[in-house]
C-alpha positions in Angstrom: -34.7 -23.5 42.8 -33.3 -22.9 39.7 -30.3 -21.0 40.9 -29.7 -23.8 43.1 -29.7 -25.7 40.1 -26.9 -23.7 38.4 -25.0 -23.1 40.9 -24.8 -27.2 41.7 -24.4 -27.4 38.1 -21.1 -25.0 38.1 -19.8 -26.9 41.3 -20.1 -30.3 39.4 -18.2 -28.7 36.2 -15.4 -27.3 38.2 -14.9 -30.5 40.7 -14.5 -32.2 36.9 -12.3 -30.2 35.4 -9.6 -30.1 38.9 -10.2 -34.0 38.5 -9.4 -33.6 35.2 -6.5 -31.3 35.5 -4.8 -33.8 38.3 -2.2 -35.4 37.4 -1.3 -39.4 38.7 1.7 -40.5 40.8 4.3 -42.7 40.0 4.1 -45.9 40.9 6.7 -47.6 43.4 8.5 -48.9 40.3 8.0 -46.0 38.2 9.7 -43.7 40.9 12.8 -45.9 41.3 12.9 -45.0 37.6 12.8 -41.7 38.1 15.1 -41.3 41.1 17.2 -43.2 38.5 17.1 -40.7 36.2 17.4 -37.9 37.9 20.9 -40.1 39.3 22.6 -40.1 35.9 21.5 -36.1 35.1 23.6 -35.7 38.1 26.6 -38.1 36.9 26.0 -36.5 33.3 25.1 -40.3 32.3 23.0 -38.9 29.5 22.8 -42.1 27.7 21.6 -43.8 31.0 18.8 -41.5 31.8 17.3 -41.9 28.1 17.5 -45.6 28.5 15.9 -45.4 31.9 13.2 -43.2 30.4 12.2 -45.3 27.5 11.9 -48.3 30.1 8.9 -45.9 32.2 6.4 -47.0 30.0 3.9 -44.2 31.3 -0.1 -44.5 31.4 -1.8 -42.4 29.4 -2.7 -40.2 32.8 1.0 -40.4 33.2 1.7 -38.1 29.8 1.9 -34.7 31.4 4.5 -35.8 34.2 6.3 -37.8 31.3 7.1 -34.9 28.9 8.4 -32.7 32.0 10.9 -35.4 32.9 11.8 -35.9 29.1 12.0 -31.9 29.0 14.6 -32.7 31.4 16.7 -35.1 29.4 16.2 -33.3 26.2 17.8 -30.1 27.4 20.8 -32.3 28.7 21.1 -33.6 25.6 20.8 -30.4 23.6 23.0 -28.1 25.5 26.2 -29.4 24.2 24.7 -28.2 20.6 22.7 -25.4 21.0 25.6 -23.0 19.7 26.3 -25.1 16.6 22.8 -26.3 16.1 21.7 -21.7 16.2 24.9 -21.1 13.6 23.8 -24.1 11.6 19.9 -22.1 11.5 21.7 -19.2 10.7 23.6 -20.1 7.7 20.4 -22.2 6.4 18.1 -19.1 6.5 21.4 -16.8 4.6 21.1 -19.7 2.0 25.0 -20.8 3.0 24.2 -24.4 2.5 28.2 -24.9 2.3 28.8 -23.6 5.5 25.5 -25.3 7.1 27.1 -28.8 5.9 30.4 -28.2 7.2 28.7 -27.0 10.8 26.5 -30.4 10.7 29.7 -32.2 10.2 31.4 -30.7 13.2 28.4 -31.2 15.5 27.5 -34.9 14.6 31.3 -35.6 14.8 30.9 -35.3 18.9 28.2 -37.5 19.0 24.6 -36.4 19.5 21.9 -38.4 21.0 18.3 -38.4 22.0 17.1 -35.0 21.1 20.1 -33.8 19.6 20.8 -36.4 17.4 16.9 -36.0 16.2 17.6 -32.1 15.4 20.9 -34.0 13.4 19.2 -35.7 11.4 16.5 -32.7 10.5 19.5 -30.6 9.7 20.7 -33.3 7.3 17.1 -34.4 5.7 16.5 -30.3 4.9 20.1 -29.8 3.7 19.9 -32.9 1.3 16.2 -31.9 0.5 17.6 -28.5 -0.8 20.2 -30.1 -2.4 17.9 -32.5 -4.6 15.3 -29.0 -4.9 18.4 -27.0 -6.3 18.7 -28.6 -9.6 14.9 -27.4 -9.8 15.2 -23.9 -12.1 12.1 -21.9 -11.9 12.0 -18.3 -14.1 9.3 -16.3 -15.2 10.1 -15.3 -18.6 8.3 -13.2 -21.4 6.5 -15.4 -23.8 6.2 -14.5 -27.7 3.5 -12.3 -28.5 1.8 -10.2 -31.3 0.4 -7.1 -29.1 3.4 -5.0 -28.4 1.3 -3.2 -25.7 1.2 -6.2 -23.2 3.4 -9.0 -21.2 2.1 -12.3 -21.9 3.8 -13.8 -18.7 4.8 -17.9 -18.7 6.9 -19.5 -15.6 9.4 -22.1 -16.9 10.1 -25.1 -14.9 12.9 -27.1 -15.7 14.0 -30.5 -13.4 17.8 -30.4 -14.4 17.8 -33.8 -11.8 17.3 -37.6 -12.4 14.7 -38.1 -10.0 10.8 -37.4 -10.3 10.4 -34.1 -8.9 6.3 -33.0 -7.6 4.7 -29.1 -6.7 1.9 -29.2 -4.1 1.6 -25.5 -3.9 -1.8 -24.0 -4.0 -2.3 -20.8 -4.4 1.2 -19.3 -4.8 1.6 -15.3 -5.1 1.9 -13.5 -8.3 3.1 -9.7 -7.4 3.2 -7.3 -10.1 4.6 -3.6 -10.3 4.4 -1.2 -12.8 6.2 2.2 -13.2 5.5 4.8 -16.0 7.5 7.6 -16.5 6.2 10.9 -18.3 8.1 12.7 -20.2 8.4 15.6 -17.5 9.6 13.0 -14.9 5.8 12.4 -13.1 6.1 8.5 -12.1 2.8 6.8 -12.0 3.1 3.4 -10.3 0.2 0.7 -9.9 0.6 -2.8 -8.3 -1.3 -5.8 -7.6 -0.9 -9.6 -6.2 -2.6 -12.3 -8.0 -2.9 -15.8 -6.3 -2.0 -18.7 -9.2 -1.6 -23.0 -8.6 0.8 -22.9 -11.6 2.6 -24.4 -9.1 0.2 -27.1 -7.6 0.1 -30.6 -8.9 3.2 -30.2 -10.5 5.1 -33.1 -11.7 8.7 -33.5 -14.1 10.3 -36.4 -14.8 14.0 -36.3 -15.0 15.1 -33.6 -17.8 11.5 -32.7 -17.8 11.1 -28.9 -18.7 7.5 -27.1 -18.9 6.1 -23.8 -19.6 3.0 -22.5 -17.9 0.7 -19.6 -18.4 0.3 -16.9 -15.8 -1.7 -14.6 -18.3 -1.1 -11.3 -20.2 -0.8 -8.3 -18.3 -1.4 -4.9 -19.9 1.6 -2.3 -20.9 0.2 0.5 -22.4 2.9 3.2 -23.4 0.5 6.4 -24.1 1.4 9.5 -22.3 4.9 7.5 -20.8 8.7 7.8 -22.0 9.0 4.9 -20.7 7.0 1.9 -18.7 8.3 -0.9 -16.8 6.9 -3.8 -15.5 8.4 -6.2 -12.2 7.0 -9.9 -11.5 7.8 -11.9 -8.7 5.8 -15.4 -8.1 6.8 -16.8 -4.6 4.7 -20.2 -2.8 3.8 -19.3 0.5 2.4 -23.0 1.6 2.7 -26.5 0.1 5.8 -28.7 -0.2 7.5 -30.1 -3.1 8.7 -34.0 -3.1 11.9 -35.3 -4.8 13.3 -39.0 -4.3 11.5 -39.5 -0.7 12.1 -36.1 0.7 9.9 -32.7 1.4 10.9 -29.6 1.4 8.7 -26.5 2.0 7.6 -24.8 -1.2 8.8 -21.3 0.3 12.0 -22.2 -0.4 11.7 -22.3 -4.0 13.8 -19.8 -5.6 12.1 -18.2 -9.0 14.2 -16.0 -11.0 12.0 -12.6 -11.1 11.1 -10.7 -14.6 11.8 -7.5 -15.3 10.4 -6.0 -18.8 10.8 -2.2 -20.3 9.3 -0.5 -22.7 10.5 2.8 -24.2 8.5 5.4 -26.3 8.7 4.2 -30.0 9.9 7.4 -30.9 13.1 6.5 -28.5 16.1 5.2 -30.0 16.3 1.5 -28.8 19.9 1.3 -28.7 21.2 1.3 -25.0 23.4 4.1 -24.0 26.4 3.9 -21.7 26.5 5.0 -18.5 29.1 7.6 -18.8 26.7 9.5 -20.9 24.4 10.1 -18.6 27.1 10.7 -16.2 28.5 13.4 -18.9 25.0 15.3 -19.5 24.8 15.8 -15.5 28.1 17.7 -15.3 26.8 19.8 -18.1 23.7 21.1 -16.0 21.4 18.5 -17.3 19.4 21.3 -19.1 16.6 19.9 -20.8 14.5 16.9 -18.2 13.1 15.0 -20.9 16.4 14.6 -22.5 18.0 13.7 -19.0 15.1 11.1 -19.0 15.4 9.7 -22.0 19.3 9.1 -21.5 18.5 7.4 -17.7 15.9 5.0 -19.5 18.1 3.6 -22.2 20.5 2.6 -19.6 20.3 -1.5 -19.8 18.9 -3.1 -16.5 22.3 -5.2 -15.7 23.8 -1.5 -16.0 21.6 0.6 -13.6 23.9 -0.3 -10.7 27.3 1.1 -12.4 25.4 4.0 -13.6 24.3 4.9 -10.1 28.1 4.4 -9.1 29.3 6.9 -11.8 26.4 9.5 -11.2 26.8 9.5 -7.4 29.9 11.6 -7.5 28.7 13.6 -10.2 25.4 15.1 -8.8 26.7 15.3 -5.4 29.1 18.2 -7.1 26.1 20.2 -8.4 23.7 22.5 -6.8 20.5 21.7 -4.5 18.2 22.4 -6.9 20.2 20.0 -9.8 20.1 17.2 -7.3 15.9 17.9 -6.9 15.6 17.7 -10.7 17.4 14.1 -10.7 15.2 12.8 -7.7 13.1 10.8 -11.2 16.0 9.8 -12.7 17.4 8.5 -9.5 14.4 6.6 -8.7 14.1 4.5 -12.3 17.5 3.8 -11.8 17.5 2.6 -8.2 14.2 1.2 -7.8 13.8 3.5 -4.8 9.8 6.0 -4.8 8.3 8.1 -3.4 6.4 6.4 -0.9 9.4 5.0 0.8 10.4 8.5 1.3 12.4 9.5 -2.1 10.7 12.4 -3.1 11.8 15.4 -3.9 13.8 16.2 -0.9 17.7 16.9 -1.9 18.9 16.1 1.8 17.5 12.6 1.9 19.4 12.0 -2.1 22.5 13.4 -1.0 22.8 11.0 2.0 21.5 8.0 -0.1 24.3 8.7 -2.6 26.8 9.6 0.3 25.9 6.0 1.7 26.2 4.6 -1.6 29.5 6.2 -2.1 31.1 5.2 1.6 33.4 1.7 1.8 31.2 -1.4 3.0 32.0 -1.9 6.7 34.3 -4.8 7.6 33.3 -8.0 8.4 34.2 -9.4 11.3 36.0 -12.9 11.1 33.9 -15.7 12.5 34.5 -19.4 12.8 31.9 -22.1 13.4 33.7 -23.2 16.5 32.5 -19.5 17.9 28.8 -20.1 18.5 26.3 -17.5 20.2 25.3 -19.4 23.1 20.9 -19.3 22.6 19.6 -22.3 20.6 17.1 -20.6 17.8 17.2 -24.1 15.5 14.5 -26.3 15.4 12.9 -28.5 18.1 12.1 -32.2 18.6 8.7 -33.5 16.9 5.6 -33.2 18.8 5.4 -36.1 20.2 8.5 -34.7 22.4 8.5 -32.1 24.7 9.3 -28.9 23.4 12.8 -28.0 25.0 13.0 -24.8 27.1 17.1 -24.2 29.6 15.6 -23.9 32.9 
């Protein structure tokens, strides 16, 4: 008995859910409407069908076959953009809001409508969004302090804009790096990520600038020539709201920190480049003087000094080019767990690459579009937009 039970009790369940899953006709009316439709798709009356369609007035039961016919429309109305609407995706996620305006420009020029025009119109609210959010300058910088053997970290936040400007970012990621350097070139590295709301709840006025504590962060120099510390603080979630408009907090740019600090017993005074570059072609005898020159380069300088050394160590012997595998790595940012160890191979194509000419770019115009559409799609309430 019981099994019957069950198995009348599945029965019921699944007759339910096909009832459930079936969808209604059109009425008489409704499917004149549709012919309709489907008429000026044929003609390419785009402009006819969407006014056709906003006439159906569909019943609630009516959604599913609704949103497939509006799929329909949409994609119409979307395939004349699709290659400007993907370029204009591309340049927003390179940060080329110059050429993402001037791509916007050429595609509203030709008249979008229905769906296109509501991907328009995104495009426009994001680009003015980023706009207003650009005269927003976020840095963490190095706040004053009395214990020479620690980072007291602040983030600086100043709204160089007229308009009220607001940060709802929870729990934003704080991501610290630290590299010490022995004397005898043996790198020590330790990291961590720290989850903050110094940028949640938020709010400037015009001109407004404020400072907030992220904490202090330990720097001991014992045992190391040198130490240095990178923090980077980037919002994952949350939005920020200037004048009306949203923008997504992850596209807040803050300026990174970088801090050094060098064995007391160091000279402080930064060295030149060519120095270093000098002591290489002499053999580089002693390590912890080849060390001590590659740490006193200035950060803004590391880059050059690569450029000068590449040439340099690629004239000396294997074994020279082994010994320089720590000096290499402070300067380029590059360790051992991406593979830059000690092998003399993998340094002498790095600093072959580094050394080659930059391939050309090939000219490209906005009017040269790829043909897929990877920008953004209608709201929800629309059909999401598939070519068939």
């Amino acid at each position: 008995m019981r099994r019957c039970a069950v198995a009348g009790l599945l029965l019921l369940c699944a007759a339910c859910a096909s009832a459930g899953a079936t969808r209604v006709e059109w009425t008489r009316a409704q499917q004149a409407q549709v012919d309709a439709i489907g008429a000026a798709l044929a003609a390419g009356d785009l402009l006819a069908a969407r006014a056709q369609f906003e006439a159906l007035a569909p019943s609630s039961t009516q959604r599913a076959r609704a949103a497939e016919l509006e799929q329909r429309i949409a994609a119409r109305e979307l395939e004349p953009f699709e290659p400007a609407f993907a370029e204009l995706s591309s340049a927003l996620r390179a940060g080329d809001d110059e050429l993402a305006r001037s791509i916007l420009v050429y595609a509203t020029a030709r008249g979008p409508r229905g769906a296109a025009l509501e991907i328009a119109e995104r495009f426009a609210q994001r680009l003015e969004a980023r706009a207003r959010v650009a005269r927003l300058e976020l840095a963490l910088v190095e706040a004053a302090s009395s214990a020479p053997e620690s980072v007291k970290l602040e983030l600086v936040v100043r709204n160089a804009g007229d308009e009220r400007v607001e940060l709802r970012a929870p729990g934003a990621a704080l991501d610290q790096r630290v590299v010490g350097l022995t004397p005898d070139g043996v790198e020590q590295r330790r990291g961590q990520r720290l989850f903050v709301d110094a940028l949640d709840r938020l709010v400037l006025a015009g001109g407004e600038t404020r400072r907030v504590s992220l904490g202090r962060f330990p720097a001991p120099l014992a045992g190391y020539i040198a130490l240095r510390g990178d923090w980077r603080l980037s919002a994952a979630t949350g939005l920020v709201r200037i004048d009306g408009l949203e923008l997504e907090a992850s596209e807040l740019k803050i300026a990174p920190l970088e801090r050094s600090r060098l064995d007391p017993r160091l000279p402080s005074t930064p060295i030149e480049p060519q120095s270093l570059v000098d002591y290489v072609r002499r053999g580089a005898p002693s390590m912890p003087s080849f060390l001590e020159r590659a740490v006193r380069i200035a950060p803004e300088r590391r880059a050059e000094a690569l450029d000068l050394l590449a040439p340099a160590l690629l004239e000396r012997p294997q074994l020279e080019l082994v010994r320089a595998a720590p000096v290499l790595r402070w300067l380029s940012g590059e360790s051992v767990g991406d593979g830059f160890g000690e092998d003399a191979q993998r340094w002498r194509a790095w600093l072959e690459a580094r050394l080659a000419p930059p391939p050309e770019r090939a000219s490209s115009s906005p009017l040269e579009l790829p043909q897929e559409l990877e920008g953004e799609r209608p709201n929800t309430t629309r059909a999401s937009v598939e070519r068939r």
